[in-house]
mmCIF file of the N, C-alpha and C atoms, coordinates in Angstrom:
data_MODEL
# 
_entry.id   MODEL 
# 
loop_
_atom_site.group_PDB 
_atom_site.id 
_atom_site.type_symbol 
_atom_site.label_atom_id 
_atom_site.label_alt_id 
_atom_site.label_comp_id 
_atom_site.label_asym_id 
_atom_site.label_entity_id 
_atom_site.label_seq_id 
_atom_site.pdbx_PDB_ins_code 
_atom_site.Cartn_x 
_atom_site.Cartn_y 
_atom_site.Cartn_z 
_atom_site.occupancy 
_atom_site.B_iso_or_equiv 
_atom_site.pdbx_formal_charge 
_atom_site.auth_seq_id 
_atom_site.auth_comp_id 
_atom_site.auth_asym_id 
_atom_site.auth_atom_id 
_atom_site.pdbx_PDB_model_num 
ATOM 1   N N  . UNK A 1 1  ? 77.009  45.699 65.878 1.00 0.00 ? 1  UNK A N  1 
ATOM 2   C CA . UNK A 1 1  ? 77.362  46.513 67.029 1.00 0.00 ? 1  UNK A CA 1 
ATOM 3   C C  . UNK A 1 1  ? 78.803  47.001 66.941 1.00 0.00 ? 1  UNK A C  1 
ATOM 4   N N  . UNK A 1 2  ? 79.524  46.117 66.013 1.00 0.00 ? 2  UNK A N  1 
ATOM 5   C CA . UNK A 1 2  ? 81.283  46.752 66.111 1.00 0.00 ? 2  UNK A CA 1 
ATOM 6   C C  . UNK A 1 2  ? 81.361  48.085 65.678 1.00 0.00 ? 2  UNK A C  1 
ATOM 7   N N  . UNK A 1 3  ? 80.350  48.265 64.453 1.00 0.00 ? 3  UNK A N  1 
ATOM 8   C CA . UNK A 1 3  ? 80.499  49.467 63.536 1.00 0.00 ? 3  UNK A CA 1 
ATOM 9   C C  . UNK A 1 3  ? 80.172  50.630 64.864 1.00 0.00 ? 3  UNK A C  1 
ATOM 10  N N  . UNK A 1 4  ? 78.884  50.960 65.379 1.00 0.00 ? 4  UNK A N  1 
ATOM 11  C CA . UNK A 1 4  ? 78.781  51.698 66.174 1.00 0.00 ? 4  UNK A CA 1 
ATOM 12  C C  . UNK A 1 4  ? 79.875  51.621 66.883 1.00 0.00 ? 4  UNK A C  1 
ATOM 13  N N  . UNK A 1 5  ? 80.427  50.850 67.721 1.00 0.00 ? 5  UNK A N  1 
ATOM 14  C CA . UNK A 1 5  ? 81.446  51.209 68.740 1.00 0.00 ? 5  UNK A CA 1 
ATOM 15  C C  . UNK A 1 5  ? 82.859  51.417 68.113 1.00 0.00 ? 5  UNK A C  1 
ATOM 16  N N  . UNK A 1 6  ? 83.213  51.521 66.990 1.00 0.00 ? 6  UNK A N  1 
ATOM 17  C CA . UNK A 1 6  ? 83.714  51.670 66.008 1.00 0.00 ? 6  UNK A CA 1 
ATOM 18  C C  . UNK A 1 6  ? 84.021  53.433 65.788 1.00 0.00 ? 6  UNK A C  1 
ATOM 19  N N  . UNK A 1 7  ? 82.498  53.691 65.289 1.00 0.00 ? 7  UNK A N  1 
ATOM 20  C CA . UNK A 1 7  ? 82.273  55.438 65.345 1.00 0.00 ? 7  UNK A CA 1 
ATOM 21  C C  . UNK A 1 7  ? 82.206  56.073 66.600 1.00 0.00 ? 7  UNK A C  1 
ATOM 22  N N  . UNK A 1 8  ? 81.698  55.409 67.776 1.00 0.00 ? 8  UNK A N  1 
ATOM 23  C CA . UNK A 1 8  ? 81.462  55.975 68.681 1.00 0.00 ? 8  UNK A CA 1 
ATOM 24  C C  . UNK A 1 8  ? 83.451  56.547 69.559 1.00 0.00 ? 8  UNK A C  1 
ATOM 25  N N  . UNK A 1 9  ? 84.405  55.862 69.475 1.00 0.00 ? 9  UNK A N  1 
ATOM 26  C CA . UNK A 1 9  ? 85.515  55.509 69.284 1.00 0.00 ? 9  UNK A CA 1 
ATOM 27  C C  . UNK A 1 9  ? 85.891  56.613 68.572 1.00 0.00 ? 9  UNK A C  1 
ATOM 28  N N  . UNK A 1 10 ? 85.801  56.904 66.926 1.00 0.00 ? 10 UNK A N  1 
ATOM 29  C CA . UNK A 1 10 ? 86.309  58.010 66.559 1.00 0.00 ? 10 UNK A CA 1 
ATOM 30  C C  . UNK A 1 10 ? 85.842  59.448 66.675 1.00 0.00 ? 10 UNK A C  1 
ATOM 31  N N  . UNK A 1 11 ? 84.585  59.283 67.022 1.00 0.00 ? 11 UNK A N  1 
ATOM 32  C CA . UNK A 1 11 ? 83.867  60.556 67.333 1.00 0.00 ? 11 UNK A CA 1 
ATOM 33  C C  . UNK A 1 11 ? 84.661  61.693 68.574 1.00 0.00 ? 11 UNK A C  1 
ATOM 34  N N  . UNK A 1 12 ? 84.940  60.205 69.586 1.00 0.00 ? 12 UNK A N  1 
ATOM 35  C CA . UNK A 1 12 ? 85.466  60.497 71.013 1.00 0.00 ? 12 UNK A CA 1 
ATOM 36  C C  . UNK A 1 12 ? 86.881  61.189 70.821 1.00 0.00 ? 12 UNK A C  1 
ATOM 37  N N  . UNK A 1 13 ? 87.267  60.618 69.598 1.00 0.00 ? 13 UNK A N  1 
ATOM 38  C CA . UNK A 1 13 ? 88.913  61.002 69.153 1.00 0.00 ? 13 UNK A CA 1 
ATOM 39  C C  . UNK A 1 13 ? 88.565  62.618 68.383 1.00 0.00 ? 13 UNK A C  1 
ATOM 40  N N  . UNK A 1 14 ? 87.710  62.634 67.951 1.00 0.00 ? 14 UNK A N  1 
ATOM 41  C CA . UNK A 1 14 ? 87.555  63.961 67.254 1.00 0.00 ? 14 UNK A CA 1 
ATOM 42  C C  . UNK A 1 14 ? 86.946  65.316 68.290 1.00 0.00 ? 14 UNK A C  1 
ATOM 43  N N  . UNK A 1 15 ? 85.847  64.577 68.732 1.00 0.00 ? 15 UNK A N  1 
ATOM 44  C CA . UNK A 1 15 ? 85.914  65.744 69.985 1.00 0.00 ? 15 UNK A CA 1 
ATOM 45  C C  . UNK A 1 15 ? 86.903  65.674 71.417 1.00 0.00 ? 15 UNK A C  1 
ATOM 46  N N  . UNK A 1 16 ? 87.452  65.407 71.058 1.00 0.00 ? 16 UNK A N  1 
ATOM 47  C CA . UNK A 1 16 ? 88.880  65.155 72.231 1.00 0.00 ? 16 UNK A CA 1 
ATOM 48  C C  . UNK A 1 16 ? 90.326  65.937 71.777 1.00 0.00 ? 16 UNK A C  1 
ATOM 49  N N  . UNK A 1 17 ? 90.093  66.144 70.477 1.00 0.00 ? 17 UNK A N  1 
ATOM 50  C CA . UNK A 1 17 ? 91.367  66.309 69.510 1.00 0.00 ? 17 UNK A CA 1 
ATOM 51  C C  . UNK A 1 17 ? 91.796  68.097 70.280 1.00 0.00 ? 17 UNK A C  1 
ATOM 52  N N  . UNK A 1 18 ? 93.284  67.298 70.398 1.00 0.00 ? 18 UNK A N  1 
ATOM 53  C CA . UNK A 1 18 ? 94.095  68.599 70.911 1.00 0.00 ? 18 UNK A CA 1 
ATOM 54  C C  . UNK A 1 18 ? 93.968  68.238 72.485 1.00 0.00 ? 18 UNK A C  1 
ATOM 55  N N  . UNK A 1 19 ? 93.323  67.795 73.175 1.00 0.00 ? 19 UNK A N  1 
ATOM 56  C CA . UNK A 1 19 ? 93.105  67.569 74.531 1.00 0.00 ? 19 UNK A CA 1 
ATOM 57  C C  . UNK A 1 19 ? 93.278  66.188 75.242 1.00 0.00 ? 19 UNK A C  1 
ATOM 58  N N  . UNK A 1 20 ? 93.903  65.961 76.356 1.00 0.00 ? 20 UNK A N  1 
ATOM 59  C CA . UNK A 1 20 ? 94.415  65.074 77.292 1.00 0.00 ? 20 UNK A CA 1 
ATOM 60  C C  . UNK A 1 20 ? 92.853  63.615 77.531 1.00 0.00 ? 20 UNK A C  1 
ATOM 61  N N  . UNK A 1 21 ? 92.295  64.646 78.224 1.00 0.00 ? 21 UNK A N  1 
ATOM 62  C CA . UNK A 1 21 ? 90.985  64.290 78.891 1.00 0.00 ? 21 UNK A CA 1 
ATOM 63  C C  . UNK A 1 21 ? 89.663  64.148 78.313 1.00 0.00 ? 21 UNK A C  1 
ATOM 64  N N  . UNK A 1 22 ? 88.667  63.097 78.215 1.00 0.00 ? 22 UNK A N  1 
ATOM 65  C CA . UNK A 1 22 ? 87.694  63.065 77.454 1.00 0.00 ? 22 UNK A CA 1 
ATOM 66  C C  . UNK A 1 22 ? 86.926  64.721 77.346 1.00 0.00 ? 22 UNK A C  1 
ATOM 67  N N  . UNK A 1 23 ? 85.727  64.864 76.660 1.00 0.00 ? 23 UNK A N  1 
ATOM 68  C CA . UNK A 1 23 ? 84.866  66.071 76.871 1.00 0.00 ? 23 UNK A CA 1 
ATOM 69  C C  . UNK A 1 23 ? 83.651  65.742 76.952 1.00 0.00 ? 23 UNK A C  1 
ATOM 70  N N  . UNK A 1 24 ? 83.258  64.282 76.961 1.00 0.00 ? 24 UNK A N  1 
ATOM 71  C CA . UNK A 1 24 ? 81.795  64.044 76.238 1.00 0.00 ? 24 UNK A CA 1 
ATOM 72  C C  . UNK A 1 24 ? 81.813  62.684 77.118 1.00 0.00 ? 24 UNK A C  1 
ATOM 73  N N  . UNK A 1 25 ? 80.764  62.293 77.879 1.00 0.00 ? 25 UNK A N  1 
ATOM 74  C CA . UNK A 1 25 ? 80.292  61.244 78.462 1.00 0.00 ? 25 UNK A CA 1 
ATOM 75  C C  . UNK A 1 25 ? 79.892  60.612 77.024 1.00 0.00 ? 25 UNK A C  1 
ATOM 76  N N  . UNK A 1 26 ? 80.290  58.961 76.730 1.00 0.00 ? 26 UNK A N  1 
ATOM 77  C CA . UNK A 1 26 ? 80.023  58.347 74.893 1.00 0.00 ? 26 UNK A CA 1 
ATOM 78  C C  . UNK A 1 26 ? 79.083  57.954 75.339 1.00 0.00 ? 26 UNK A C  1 
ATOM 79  N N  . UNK A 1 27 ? 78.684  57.544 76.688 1.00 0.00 ? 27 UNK A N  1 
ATOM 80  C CA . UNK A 1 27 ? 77.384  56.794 77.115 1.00 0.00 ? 27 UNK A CA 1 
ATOM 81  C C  . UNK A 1 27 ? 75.912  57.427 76.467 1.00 0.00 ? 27 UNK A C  1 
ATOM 82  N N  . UNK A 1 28 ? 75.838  58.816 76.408 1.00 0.00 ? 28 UNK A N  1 
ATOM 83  C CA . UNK A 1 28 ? 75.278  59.595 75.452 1.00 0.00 ? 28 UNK A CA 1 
ATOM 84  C C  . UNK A 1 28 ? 74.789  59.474 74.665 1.00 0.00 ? 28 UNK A C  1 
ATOM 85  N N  . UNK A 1 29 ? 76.072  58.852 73.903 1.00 0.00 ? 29 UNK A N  1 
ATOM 86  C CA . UNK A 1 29 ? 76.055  59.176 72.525 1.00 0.00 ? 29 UNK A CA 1 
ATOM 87  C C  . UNK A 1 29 ? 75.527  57.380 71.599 1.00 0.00 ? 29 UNK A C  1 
ATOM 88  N N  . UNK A 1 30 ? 75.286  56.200 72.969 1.00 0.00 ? 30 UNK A N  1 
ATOM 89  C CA . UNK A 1 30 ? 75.763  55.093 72.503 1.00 0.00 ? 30 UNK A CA 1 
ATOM 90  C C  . UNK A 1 30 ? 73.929  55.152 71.733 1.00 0.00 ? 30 UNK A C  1 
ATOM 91  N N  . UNK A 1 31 ? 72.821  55.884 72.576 1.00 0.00 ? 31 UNK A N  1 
ATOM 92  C CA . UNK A 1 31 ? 71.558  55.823 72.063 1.00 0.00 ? 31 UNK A CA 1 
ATOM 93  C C  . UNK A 1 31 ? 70.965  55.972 71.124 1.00 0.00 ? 31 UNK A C  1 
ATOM 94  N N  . UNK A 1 32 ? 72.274  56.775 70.061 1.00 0.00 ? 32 UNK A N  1 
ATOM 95  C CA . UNK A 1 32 ? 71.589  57.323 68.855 1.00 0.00 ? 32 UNK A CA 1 
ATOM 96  C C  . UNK A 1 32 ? 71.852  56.062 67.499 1.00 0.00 ? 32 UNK A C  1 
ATOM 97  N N  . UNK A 1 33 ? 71.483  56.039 66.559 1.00 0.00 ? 33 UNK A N  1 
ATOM 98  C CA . UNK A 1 33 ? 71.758  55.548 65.587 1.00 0.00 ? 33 UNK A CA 1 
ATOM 99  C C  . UNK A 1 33 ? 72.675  55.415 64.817 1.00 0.00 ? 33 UNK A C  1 
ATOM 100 N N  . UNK A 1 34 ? 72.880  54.154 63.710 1.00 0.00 ? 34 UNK A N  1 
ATOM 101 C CA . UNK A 1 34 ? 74.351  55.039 63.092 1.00 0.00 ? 34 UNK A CA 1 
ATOM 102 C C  . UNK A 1 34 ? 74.626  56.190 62.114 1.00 0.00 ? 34 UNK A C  1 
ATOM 103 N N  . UNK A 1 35 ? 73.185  56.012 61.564 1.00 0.00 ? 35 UNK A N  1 
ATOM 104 C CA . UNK A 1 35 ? 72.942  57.639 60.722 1.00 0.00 ? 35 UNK A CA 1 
ATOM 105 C C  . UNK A 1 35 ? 73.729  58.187 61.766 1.00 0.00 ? 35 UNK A C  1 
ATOM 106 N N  . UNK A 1 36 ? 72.845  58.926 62.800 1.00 0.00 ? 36 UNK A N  1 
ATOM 107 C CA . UNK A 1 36 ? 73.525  59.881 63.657 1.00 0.00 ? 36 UNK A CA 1 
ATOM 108 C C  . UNK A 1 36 ? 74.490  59.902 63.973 1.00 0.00 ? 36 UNK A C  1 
ATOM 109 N N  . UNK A 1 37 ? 75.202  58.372 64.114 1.00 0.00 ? 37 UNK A N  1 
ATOM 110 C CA . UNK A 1 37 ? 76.829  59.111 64.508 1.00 0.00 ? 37 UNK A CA 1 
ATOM 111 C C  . UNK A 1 37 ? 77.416  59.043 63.378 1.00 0.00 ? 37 UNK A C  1 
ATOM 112 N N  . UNK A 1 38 ? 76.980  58.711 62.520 1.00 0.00 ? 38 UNK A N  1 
ATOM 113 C CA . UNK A 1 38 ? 78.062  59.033 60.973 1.00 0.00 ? 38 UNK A CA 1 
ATOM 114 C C  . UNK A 1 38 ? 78.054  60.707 60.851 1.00 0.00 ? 38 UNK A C  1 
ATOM 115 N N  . UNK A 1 39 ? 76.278  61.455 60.856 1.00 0.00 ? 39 UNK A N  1 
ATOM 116 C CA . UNK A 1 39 ? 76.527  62.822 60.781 1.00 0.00 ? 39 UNK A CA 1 
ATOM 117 C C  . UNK A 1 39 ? 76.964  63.418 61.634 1.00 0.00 ? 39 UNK A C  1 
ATOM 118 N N  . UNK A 1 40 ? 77.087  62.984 62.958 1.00 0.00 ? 40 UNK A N  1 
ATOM 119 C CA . UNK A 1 40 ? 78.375  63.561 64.069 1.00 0.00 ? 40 UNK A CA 1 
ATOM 120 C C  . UNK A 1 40 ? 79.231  63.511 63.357 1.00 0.00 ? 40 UNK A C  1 
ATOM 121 N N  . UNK A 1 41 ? 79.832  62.052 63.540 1.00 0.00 ? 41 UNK A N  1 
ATOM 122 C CA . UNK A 1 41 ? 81.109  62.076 62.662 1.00 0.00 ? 41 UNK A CA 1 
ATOM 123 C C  . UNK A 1 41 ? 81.813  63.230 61.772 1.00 0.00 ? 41 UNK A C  1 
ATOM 124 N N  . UNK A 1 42 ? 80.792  62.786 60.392 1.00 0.00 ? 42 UNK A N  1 
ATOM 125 C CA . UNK A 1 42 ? 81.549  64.104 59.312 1.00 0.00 ? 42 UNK A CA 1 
ATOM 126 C C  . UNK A 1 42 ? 81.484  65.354 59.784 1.00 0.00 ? 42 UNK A C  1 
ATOM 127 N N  . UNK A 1 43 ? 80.331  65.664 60.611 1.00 0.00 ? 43 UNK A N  1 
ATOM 128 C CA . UNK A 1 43 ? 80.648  66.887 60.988 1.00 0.00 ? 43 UNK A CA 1 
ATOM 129 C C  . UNK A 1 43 ? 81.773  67.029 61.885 1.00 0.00 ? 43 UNK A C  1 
ATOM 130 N N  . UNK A 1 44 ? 82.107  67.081 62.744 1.00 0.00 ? 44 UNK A N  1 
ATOM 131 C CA . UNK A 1 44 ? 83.206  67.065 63.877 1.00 0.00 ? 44 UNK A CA 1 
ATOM 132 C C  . UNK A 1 44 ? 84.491  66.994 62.496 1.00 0.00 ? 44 UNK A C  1 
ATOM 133 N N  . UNK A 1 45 ? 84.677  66.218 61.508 1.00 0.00 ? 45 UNK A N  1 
ATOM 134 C CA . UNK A 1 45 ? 85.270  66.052 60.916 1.00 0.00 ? 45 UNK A CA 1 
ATOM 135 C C  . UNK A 1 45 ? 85.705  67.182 60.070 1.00 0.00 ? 45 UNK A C  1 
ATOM 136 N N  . UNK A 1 46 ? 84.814  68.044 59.858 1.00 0.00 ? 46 UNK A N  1 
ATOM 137 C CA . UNK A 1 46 ? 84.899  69.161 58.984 1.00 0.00 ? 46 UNK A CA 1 
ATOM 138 C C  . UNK A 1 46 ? 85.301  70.018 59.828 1.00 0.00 ? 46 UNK A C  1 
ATOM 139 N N  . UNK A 1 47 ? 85.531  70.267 61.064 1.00 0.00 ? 47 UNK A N  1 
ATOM 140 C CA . UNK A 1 47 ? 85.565  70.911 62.056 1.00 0.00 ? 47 UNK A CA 1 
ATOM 141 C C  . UNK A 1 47 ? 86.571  71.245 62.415 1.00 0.00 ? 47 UNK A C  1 
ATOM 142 N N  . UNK A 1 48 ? 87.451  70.009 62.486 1.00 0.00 ? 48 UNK A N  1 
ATOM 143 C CA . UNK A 1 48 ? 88.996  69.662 62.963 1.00 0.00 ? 48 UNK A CA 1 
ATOM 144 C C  . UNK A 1 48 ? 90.190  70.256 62.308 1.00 0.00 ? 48 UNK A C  1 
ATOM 145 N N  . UNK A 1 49 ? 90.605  70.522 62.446 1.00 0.00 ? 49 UNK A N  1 
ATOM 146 C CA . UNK A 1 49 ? 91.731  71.518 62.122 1.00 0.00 ? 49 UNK A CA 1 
ATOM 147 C C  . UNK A 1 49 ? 91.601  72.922 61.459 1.00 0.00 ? 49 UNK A C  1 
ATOM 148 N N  . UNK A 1 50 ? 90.453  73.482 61.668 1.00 0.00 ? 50 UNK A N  1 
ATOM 149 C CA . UNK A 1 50 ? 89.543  74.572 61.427 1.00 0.00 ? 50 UNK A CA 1 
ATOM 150 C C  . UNK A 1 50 ? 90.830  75.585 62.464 1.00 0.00 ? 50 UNK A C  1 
ATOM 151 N N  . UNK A 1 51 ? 90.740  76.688 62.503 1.00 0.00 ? 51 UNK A N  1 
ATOM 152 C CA . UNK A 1 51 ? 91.473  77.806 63.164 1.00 0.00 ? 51 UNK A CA 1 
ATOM 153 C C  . UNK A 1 51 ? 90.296  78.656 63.890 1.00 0.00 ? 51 UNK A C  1 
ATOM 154 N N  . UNK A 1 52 ? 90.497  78.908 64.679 1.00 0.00 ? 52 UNK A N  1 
ATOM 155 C CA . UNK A 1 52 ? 89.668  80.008 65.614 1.00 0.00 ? 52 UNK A CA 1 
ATOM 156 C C  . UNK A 1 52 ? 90.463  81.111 65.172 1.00 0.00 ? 52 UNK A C  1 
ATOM 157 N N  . UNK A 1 53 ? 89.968  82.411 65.466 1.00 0.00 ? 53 UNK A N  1 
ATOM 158 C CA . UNK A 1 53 ? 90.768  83.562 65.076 1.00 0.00 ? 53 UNK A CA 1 
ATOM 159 C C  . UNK A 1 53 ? 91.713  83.566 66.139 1.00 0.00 ? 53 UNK A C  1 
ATOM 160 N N  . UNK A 1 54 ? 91.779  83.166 67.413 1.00 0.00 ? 54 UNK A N  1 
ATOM 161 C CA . UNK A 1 54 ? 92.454  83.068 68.775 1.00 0.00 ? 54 UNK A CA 1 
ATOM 162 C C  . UNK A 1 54 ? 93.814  82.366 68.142 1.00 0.00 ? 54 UNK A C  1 
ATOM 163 N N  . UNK A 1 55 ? 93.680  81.584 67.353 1.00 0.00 ? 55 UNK A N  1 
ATOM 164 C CA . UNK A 1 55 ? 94.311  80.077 66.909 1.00 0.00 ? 55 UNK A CA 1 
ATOM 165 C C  . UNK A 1 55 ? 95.469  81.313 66.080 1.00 0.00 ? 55 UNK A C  1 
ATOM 166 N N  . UNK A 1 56 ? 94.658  81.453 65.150 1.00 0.00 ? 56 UNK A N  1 
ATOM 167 C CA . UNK A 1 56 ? 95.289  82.304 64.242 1.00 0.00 ? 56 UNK A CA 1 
ATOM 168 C C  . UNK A 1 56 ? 95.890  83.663 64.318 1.00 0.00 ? 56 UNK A C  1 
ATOM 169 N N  . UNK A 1 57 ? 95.696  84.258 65.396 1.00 0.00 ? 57 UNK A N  1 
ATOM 170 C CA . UNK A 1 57 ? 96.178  85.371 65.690 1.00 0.00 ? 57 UNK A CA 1 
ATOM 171 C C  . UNK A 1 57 ? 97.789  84.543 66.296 1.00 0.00 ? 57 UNK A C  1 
ATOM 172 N N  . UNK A 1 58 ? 97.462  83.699 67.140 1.00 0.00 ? 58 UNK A N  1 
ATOM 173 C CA . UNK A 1 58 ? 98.724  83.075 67.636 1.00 0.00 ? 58 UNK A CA 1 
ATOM 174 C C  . UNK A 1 58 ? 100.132 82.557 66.906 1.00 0.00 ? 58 UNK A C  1 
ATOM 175 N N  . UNK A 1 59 ? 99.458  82.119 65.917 1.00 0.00 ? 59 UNK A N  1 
ATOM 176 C CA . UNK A 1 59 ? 100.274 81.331 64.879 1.00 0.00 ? 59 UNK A CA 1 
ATOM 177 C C  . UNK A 1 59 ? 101.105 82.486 63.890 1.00 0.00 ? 59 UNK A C  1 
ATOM 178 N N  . UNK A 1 60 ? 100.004 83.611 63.631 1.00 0.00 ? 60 UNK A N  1 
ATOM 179 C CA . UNK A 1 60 ? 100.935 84.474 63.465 1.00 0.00 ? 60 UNK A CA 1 
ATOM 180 C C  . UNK A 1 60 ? 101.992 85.801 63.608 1.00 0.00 ? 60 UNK A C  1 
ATOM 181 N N  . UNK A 1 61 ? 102.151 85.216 65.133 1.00 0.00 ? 61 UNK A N  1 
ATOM 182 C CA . UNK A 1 61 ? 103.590 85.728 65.563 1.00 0.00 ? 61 UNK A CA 1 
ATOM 183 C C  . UNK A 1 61 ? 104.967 84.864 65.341 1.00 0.00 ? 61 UNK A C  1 
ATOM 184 N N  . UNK A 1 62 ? 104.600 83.741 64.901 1.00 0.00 ? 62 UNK A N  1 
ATOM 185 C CA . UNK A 1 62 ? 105.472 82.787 64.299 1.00 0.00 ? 62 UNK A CA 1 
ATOM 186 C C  . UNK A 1 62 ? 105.682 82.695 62.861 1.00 0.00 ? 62 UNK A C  1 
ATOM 187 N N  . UNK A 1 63 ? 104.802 83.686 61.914 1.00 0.00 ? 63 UNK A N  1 
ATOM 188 C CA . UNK A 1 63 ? 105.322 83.858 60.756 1.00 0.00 ? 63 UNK A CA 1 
ATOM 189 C C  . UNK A 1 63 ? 106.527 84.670 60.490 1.00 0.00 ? 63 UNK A C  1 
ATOM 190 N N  . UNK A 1 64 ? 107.313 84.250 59.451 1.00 0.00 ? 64 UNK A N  1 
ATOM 191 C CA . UNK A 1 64 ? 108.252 85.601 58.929 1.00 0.00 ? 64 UNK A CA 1 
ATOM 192 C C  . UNK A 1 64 ? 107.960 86.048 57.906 1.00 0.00 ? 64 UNK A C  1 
ATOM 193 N N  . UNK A 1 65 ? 108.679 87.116 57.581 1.00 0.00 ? 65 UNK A N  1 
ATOM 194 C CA . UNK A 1 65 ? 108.381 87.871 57.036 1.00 0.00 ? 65 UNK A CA 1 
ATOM 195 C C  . UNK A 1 65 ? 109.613 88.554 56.095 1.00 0.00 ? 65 UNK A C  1 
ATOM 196 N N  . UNK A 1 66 ? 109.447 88.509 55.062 1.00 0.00 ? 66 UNK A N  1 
ATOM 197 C CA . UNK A 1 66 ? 111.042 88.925 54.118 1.00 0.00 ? 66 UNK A CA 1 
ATOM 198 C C  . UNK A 1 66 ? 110.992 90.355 53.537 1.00 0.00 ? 66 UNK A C  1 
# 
C-alpha cells in the first residue's frame, strides 16, 4: 500500500505543478491500480514542463536579441 500512496502523492505533485491549490480530488484516483497510476504518472510526466503557445508567446518578450 506505501507504493500506491507513494504515486498517488506524486501524481498530485504533477498535476498541481505551477499551482497553490490541489486540482484533482486523489480519492479518485486511490481506486485504480498501480499499472494505472504508474501510466498517469509517466504521462503527466511527459507533460510537465511542456510550453503552451500562451507560455511561449510570453516568454518571448523576455528574449534578447543582438
Amino acid at each position: 500500500m506505501k507504493e500506491k500512496e507513494l504515486l498517488l502523492q506524486e501524481i498530485e505533485q504533477l498535476i498541481s505543478y505551477g499551482k497553490n491549490e490541489p486540482t484533482i480530488n486523489l480519492a479518485l484516483l486511490e481506486y485504480l491500480d498501480i499499472e494505472a497510476l504508474v501510466n498517469i504518472k509517466k504521462s503527466l510526466e511527459s507533460k510537465v514542463g511542456t510550453l503552451s503557445e500562451d507560455d511561449k508567446e510570453w516568454l518571448e518578450q523576455f528574449r534578447k536579441y543582438e
